[in-house]
Structure formats: structure tokens, C-alpha cells
N, C-alpha and C positions, 0 to 999 in steps of 0.2 A: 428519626433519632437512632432507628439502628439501624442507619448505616456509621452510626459512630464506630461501632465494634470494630470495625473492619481496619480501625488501627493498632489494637491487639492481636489482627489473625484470625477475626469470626466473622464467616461472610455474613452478607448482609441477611438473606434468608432465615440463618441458623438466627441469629439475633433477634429476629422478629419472634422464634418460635421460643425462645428463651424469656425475651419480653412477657409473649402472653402467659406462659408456663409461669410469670413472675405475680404478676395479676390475678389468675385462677388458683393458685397457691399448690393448688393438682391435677391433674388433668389427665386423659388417656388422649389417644390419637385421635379418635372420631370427633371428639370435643374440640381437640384442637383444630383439626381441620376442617370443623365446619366457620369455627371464630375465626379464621383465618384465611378461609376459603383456597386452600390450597388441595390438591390429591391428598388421601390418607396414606398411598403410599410413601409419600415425598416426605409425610411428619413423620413417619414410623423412622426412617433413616435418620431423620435429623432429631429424634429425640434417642436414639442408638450412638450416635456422633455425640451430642448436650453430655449424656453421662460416661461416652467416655475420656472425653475433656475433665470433666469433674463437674459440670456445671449444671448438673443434673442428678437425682438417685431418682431407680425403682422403687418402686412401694409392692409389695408384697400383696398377692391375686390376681385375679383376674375380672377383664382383663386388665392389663398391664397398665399401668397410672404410674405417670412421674409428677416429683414435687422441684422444683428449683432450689440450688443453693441460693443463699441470700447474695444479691450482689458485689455488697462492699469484699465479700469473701473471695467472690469471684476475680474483681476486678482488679483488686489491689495485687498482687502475684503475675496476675495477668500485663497492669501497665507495669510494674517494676522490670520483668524481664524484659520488657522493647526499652524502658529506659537504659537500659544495662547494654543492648545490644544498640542502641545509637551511639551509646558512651563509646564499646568497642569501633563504632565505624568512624567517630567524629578521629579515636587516637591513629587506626586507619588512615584517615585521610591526610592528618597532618605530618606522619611517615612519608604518606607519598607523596606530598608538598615537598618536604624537605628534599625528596630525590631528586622530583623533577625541579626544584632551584637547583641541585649542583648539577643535573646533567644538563639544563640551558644556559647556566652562566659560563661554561666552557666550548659546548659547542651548538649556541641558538646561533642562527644567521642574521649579521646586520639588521635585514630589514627586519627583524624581529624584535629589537631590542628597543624600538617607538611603533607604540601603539594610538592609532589615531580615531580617539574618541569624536562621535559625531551624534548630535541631539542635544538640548539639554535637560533632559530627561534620563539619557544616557550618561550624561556628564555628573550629573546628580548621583547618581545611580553609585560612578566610579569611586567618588568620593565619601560615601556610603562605604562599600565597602573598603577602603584604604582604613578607615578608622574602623571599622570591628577587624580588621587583621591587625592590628598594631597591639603587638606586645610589647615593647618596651618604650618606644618613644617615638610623637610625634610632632614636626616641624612644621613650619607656616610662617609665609610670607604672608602677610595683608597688605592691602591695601588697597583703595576704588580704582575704578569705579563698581561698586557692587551691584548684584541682580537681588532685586527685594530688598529686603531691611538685613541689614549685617553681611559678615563676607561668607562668597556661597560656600570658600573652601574651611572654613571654621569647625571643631567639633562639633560633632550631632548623635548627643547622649555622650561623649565619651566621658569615663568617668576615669579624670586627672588621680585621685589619688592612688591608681594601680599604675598608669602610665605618665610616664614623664612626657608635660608637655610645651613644646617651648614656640612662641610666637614672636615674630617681631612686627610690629607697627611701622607703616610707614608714615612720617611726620605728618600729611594730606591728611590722612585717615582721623588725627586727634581735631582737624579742624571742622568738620562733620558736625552736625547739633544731636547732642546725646549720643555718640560714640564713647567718648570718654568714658561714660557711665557704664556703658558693656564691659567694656576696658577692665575696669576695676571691677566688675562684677567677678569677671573671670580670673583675676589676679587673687580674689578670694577665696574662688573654691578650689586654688592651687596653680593655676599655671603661671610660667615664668613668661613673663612678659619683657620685652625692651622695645628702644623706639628709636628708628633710625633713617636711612635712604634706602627705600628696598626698591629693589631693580623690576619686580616683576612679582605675578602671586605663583606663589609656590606651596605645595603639600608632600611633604615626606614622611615616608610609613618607615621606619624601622630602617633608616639606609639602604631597603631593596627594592623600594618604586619610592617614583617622585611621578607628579601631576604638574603641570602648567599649561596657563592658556594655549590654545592655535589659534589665535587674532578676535577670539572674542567668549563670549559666555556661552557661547550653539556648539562648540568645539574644543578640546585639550590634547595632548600628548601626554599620554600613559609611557615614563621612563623605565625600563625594567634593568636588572642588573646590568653594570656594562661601564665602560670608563665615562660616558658622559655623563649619566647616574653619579661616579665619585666626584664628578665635578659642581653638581646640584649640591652637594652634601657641600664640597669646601667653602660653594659658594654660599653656603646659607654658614659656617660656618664665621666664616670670614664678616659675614655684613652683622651676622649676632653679635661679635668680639668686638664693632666699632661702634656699637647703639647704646643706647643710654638704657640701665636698667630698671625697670620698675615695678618689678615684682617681689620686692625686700620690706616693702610694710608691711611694718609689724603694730600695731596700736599701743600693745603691752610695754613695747621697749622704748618707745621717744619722752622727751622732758616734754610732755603736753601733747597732746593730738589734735589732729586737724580736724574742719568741722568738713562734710561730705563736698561741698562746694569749693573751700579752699583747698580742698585735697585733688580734686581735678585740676585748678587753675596751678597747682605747685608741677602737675603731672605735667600742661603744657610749656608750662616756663622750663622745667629740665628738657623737654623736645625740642626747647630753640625755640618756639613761636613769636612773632611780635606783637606786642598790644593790640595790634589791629585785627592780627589774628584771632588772639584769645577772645576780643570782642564781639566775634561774627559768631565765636562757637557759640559765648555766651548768651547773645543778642543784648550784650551792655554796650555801653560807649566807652572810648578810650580812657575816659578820666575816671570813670569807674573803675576800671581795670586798676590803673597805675595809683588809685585811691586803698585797693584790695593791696597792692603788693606793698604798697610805704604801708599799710599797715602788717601786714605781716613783718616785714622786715624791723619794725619799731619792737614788734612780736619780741623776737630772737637778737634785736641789737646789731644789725646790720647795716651799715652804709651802704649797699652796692649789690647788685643782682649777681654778682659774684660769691660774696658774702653769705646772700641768703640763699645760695643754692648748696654751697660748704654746710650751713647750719642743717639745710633740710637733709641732707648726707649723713649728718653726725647724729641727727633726730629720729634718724630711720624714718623720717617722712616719705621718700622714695628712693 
């Protein structure tokens, strides 16, 4: 345990001799260095160091006995000022982030501006950090085929209510068994979700890197600033602007809310799905399905899947 100290700036040594000085409650050097079995000259130094750190007083005679400050006294002062100096290194670093983005986005070389991620471990890794760098906003293509349960490029911890986070689904993705339910998981704890034809999976930190596969989940392309980077950006721009949105339920605001299962199957019907579809996610049968939507539609007084998807529009259903 003491080598803990040694992230404060107390080697390990001294902290042993501090420890036992903590336990004996006083002690002189012979005492301690027989408990310790170190040289008595080696304690005489390190209890000369202890007090004048503060972490130590003299006591008065001979011979000479120190008594330990109490810990919490020690230590408290002790971690605040490495807090204080990480704080200074972490604003440091982000200085020199900032620098070295304008000096590479002018003059990095071509082959610098794709970075060709290899492992998936590494891959993991890159995606990882793309979301603890993202200050303001981050994008996402979904869509399968996934590695594990959900998409690998998905937040991990991010916490939506500081960053804006926007995703689009691609239609595949809602026919999935229990996707949907992710779906709306995360449309709850803030992200803007829509649902559309997404070309490919995509992760964009802050409009200054983008991620995309290299032919498979072992492999990616790391985008860094650069004209093909603003082409990621318009392109994910451009397929957001033609998706269907569904991240505007509200429960508060519609004439009647939906029960958790109708609220999925309203989610696939705005995606375009066909019954057949909706049936595989659901593991119903067709007549089920279209038993589920005449009744909704009888719900809201609609004729026509057209109808009912204006209502669900007007209802803030999705």
C-alpha cells in the first residue's frame, strides 16, 4: 500500500517509514529501523525528509522521537495539489490539440489524412476514444450487420444530455428482433434518432474525424480533417435531411399515448416496413399485424395508412 504515495511525490520508502511512524504513534530511528529492518542511517534521513515535508514533528529529547501528522491532514493538500496540476496539464494539452489541428489541417500530407485502423480491438479502442473527444456533437450511421448484440460504432457511456447526438437507422436495422426497443431506449435518454437508407456505418466526432469500416469489423479508416472528411459530414447530412424522424415523442403532448408495443410497431410503419416485415420483427403473423394497425387506425379514425401516419404526426407519436 505504500507504494500508493508515490502519486503524490512520496517514494515508496519514505511512505513505508511514514506508515509505521503512523502505527507506533512515536518512535525514534532505532525503533524504527529495527520494525523495518532497514539501516538506521537510511531512517535518520528519511525521518529528517518526513518532517520536512510536514509529515512529520520532533518531539522534544533525547534521543530524538518523531510523532506522525495524522493522515487525512497529510494527504488531503497533498492529492489536491496533483489534482490542480493534472487540471493545469489536461488545459495544456488541449492548447496543444488545438495547435496541432491548425498546423495538420494545412499542411499534414495526403497520406496522412486516412488513418488505417487494423484489429478489432484497435478498432474498438478508436471508437472509444472518438466519443470521450466529442464536445459537441456526435453522428452515426447504423446499420448491420453488427459484431455482438447492437452496433459496435454506438455511444459507449456517452452522456447525450451534454452532447448532441444524432443517429440515423438504417430501415434493415428496425427489422432486427429487439432493436427497435434499443431504439427507443435511446430516443429517451435524448438522442435524435431518424430512419432512413444509410449507405454505410458511419461515426463522426465534432466534424473533425469520421470512422468507417475497411471491408469489415478487423479493420476502419480513421478520416481526419481534410475535403473528404467534409464530404462525410454532407453526406451524413444530406441522408439525415431525407429520413424519417423519430426522436419527437413526447408522451406529455399527444391526444392518448401509445402502449410500448404499439409504439414500436407505429416506429416501423413510419420506416416504410411491410407487414411482413413488421411480422418477423415481431415473431406475429401477418393478420396480426394488420389486425394491430385497423385497430389503431379505428384508434384515431383513419381510413388509410396514410391517414394513420398524418394522425401519428399530429399526436407526436413519432
Amino acid at each position: 500500500m505504500a507504494r500508493m504515495w508515490e502519486a503524490v511525490g512520496i517514494a515508496e520508502q519514505d511512505a513505508r517509514v511514514y506508515e509505521a511512524l503512523v502505527r507506533c504513534r512515536h518512535a525514534d530511528a532505532s525503533t524504527l529501523a529495527a520494525e523495518l529492518a532497514l539501516p538506521r542511517h537510511r531512517i535518520v534521513r528519511t525521518l529528517a525528509l518526513l518532517a520536512g515535508r510536514g509529515l512529520a514533528t520532533r518531539l522534544p529529547g533525547r534521543p530524538a522521537r518523531f510523532a506522525a501528522v495524522a493522515p487525512d491532514e497529510v494527504a488531503a493538500p497533498l492529492i489536491a495539489g496533483r489534482e490542480y496540476e493534472l487540471l493545469q496539464l489536461r488545459k495544456h494539452v488541449q492548447g496543444l490539440s488545438d495547435d496541432h489541428r491548425k498546423a495538420t489541417a494545412t499542411g499534414r500530407h495526403p497520406a496522412d489524412l486516412v488513418e488505417v485502423i487494423e484489429g478489432r480491438a484497435n478498432v474498438a479502442k478508436a471508437i472509444t476514444v472518438l466519443h470521450q473527444e466529442a464536445q459537441d456533437q456526435v453522428c452515426l450511421f447504423d446499420r448491420p450487420p453488427y459484431v455482438g448484440e447492437g452496433s459496435e460504432y454506438e455511444a459507449q457511456g456517452l452522456d447525450v444530455r451534454k452532447i448532441e447526438f444524432r443517429v440515423v437507422y438504417d430501415r434493415s436495422s428496425l427489422a432486427l428482433p429487439g432493436r427497435i426497443d434499443e431504439i427507443w431506449k435511446s430516443v429517451r435518454r435524448g438522442e435524435r434518432a431518424r430512419v432512413g437508407e444509410v449507405p454505410m456505418k458511419m461515426l463522426l466526432c465534432d466534424g473533425r474525424k469520421a470512422l468507417i469500416p475497411a471491408g469489415g469489423a478487423d479493420s476502419s479508416y480513421l478520416i481526419h480533417s481534410s475535403a473528404l472528411l467534409d464530404a462525410m459530414c454532407a453526406l451524413f447530412e444530406a441522408v439525415w435531411a431525407k429520413s424519417i424522424l423519430l426522436s419527437d415523442l413526447d408522451g406529455a403532448g399527444g391526444d392518448g399515448d401509445l402502449e410500448g408495443g404499439d409504439e414500436n410497431l407505429m416506429g416501423l410503419l413510419a420506416a416504410g416496413h411491410t407487414d411482413d416485415s413488421i411480422a418477423r420483427t415481431f415473431g406475429w403473423n401477418v393478420r396480426t399485424v394488420r389486425r394491430h394497425i385497423h385497430r389503431l387506425s379505428e384508434q384515431v379514425g383513419a381510413r388509410t395508412r396514410f391517414q394513420l401516419g398524418m394522425e401519428a404526426v399530429r399526436r407526436r407519436w413519432i
